[in-house]
C-alpha positions in Angstrom: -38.5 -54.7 9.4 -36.0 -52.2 11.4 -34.0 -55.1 11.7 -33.5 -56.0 8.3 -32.7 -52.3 7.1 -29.1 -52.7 8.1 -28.3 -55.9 5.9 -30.5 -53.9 2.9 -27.6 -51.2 3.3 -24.8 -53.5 3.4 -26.3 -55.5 0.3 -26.8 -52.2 -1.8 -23.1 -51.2 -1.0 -22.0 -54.4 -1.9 -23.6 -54.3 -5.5 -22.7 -50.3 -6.0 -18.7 -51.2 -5.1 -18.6 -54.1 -6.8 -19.8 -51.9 -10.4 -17.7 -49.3 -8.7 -14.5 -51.3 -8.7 -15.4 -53.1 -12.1 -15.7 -49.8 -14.5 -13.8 -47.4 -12.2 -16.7 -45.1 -10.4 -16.9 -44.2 -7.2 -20.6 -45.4 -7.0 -22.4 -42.2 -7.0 -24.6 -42.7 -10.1 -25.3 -46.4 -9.0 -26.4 -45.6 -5.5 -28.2 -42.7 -5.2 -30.7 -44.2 -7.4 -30.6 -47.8 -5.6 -30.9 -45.6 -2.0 -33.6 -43.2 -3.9 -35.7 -46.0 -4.7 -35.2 -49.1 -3.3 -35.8 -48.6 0.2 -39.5 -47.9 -0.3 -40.1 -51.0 -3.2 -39.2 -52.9 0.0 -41.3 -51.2 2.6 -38.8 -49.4 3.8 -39.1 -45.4 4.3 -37.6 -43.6 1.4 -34.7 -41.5 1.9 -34.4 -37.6 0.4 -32.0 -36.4 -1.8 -30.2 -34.3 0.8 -29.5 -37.5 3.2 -28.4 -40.1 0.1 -25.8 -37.1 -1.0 -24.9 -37.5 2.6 -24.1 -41.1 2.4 -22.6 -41.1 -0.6 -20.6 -38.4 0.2 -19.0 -41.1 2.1 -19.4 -44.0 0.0 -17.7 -42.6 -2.9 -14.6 -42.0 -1.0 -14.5 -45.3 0.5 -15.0 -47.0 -3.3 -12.7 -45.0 -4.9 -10.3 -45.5 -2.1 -10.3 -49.3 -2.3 -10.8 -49.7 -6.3 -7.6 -47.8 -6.7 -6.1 -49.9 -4.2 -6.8 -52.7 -6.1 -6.2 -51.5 -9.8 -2.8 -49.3 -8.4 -1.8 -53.2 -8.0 -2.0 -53.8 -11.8 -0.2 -50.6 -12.9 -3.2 -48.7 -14.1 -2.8 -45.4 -12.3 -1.4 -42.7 -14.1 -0.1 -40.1 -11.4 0.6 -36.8 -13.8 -3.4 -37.1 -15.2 -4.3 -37.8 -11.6 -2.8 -34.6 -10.5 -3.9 -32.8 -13.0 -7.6 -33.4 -12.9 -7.5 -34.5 -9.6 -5.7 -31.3 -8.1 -8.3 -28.9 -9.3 -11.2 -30.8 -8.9 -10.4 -31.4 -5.3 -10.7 -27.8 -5.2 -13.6 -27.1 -7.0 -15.7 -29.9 -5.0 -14.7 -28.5 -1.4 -16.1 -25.7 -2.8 -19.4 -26.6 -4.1 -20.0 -29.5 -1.5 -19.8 -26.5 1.6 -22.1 -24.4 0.0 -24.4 -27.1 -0.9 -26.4 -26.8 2.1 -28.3 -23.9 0.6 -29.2 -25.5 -2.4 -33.0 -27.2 -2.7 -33.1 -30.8 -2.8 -35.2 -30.2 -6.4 -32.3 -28.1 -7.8 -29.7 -30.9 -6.6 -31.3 -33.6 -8.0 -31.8 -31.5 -11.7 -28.2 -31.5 -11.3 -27.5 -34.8 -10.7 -29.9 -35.5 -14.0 -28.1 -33.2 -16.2 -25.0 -34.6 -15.2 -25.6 -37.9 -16.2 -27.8 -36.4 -19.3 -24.0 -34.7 -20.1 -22.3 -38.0 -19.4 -25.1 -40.3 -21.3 -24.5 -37.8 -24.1 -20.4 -38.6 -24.6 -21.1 -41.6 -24.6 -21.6 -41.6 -28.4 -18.9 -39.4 -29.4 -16.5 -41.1 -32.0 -13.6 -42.6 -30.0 -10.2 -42.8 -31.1 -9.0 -46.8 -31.2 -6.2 -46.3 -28.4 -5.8 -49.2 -26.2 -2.0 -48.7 -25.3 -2.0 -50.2 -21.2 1.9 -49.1 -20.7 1.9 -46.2 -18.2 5.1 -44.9 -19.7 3.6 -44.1 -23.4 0.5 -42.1 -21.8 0.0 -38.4 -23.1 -2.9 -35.8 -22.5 -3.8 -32.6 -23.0 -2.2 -31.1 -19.5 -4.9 -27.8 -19.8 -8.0 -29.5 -21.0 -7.4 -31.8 -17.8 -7.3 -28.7 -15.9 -10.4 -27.2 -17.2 -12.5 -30.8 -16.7 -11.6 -31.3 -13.3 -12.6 -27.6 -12.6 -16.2 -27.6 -14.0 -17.3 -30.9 -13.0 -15.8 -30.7 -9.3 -17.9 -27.7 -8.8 -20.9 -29.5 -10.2 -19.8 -32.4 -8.5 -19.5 -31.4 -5.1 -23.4 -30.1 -5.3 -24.4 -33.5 -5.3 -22.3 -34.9 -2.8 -20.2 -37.3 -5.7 -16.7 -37.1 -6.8 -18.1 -37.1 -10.7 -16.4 -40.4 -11.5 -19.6 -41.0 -13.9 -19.0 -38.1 -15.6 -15.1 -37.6 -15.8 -14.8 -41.0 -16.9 -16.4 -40.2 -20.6 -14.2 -36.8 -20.7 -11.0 -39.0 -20.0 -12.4 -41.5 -22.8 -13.8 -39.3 -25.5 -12.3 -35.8 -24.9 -8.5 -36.9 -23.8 -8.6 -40.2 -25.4 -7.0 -42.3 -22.2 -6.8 -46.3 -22.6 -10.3 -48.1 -21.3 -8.3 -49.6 -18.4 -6.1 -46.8 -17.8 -9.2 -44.6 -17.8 -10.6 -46.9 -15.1 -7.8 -47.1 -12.6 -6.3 -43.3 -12.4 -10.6 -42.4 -12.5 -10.7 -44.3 -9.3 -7.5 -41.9 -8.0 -9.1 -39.1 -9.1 -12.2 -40.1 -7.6 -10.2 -40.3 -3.8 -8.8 -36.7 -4.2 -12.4 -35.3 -5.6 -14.5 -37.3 -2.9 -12.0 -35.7 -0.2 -12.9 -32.3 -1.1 -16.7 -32.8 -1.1 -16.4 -35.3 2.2 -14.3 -32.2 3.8 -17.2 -29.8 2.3 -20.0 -31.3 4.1 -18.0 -32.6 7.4 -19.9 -30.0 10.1 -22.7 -29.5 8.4 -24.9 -32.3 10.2 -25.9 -33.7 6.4 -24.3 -37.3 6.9 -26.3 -40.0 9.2 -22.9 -41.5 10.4 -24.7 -44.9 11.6 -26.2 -45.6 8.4 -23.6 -44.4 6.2 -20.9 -46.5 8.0 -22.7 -50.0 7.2 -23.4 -48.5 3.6 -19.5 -48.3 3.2 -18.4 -51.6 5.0 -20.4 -53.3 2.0 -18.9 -50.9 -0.8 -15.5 -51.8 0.4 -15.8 -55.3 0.1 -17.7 -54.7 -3.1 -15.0 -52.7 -4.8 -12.4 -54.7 -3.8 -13.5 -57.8 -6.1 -14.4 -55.3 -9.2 -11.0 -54.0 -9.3 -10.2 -57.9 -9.5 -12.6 -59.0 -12.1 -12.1 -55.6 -14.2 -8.9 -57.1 -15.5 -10.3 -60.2 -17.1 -13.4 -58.2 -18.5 -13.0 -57.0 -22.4 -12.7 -53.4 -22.7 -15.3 -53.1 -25.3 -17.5 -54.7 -22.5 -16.5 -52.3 -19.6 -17.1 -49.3 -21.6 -21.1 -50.8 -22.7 -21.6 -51.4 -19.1 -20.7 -48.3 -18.1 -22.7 -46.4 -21.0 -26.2 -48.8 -20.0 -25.7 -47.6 -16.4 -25.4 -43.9 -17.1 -28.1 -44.0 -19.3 -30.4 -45.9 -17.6 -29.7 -43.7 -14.5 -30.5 -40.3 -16.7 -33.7 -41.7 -17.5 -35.1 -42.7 -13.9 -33.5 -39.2 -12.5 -35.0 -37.5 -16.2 -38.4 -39.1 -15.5 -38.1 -37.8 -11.1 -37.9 -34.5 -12.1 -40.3 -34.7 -14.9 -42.9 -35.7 -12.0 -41.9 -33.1 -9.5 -42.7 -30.1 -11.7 
């Protein structure tokens, strides 16, 4: 059984990069609860919340890394948004992912639920019918960027994500960024944010290395092909498959802490 735990990893990165280059997360939502539960389905021993933010501390950088690798290729990174959520996010997660080692694994995983809750929630906000993929006609509201990337990098770095899962309703609903624009500069922002919680946690012994590294080698194959098929996918179809894996996430996190009080 040892033996087969290694291919179980590289299989559940493959599947969380793979939806992680396809609707432009860094993998975070999809694989903490495929590393929370999974493993002991299987007969595996289960993991705690404390070593799966560890890993996908990691993970999330490497996905984001190679989706916008791959989506940068089709001219759907926007570098001024990037910067401007990015920069302060970065910020914000460095400094909730260092101080992250005092917080309870209950408290971080309430978090992580209330973040997708938040996320599941915009969702259903009305959505202005903007599907303009040229770069050069792009505008945002510079501050409200600001002010995004601040609250959920702090949030963010708590769990050991870059927030893609949550930042990518904001940048649909509450700046009104194209689908596939939304899904390629997400992915950028997603490298700068996972930085800062990666840099956060590096020293403070809450990443097995061994583990993690096989988790990743399967994400970056994963989110390599995503990125490819995400440009053939209809918008419309990108943003449902999204929405059904937030809110299917919310409920399994909704129902953990619901059976931990």
């Amino acid at each position: 059984m040892e033996s087969a735990y290694p291919l179980l990893l590289f299989a559940l990165g493959t599947l969380g990069g793979l939806l992680s280059g396809l609707v432009g997360i860094g993998g975070g939502i999809i694989m903490v609860p495929l590393l929370l539960y999974i493993p002991p389905v299987l007969g595996f021993p289960a993991l705690g919340m404390k070593v799966v933010a560890g890993m996908t501390t990691v993970q999330s950088f490497a996905g984001a890394m190679s989706g916008a690798i791959g989506h940068n290729k089709f001219r759907r990174v926007h570098p001024r948004l990037v910067l401007a959520m990015g920069g302060p996010m970065t910020i914000a997660c460095f400094l909730g992912s260092h101080w992250s080692v005092l917080v309870p694994e209950p408290a971080m995983l309430a978090t992580f639920g209330g973040m997708a809750g938040v996320a599941a929630l915009l969702m259903f906000l009305p959505r202005k019918s903007i599907e303009d993929d040229d770069l050069g006609n792009l505008s945002f509201n510079v501050p409200l960027a600001v002010i995004i990337g601040t609250v959920i990098g702090s949030l963010s770095g708590i769990i050991g994500q870059g927030g893609a899962f949550l930042y990518i309703p904001a940048l649909l609903y509450l700046l009104h960024i194209p689908t596939r624009i939304t899904i390629g500069s997400a992915l950028a922002i997603g490298v700068l944010s996972s930085t800062g919680v990666l840099l956060g946690r590096l020293g403070s012994n809450q990443i097995p290395w061994a583990d993690t590294l096989i988790l990743v080698a399967g994400v970056i194959v994963g989110a390599r092909l995503g990125s490819v098929f995400s440009q053939s996918v209809p918008r419309e179809v990108l943003r449902r498959i999204l929405s059904v894996l937030i809110m299917v996430t919310t409920a399994k996190i909704g129902m953990e802490i619901i059976q931990s009080i």
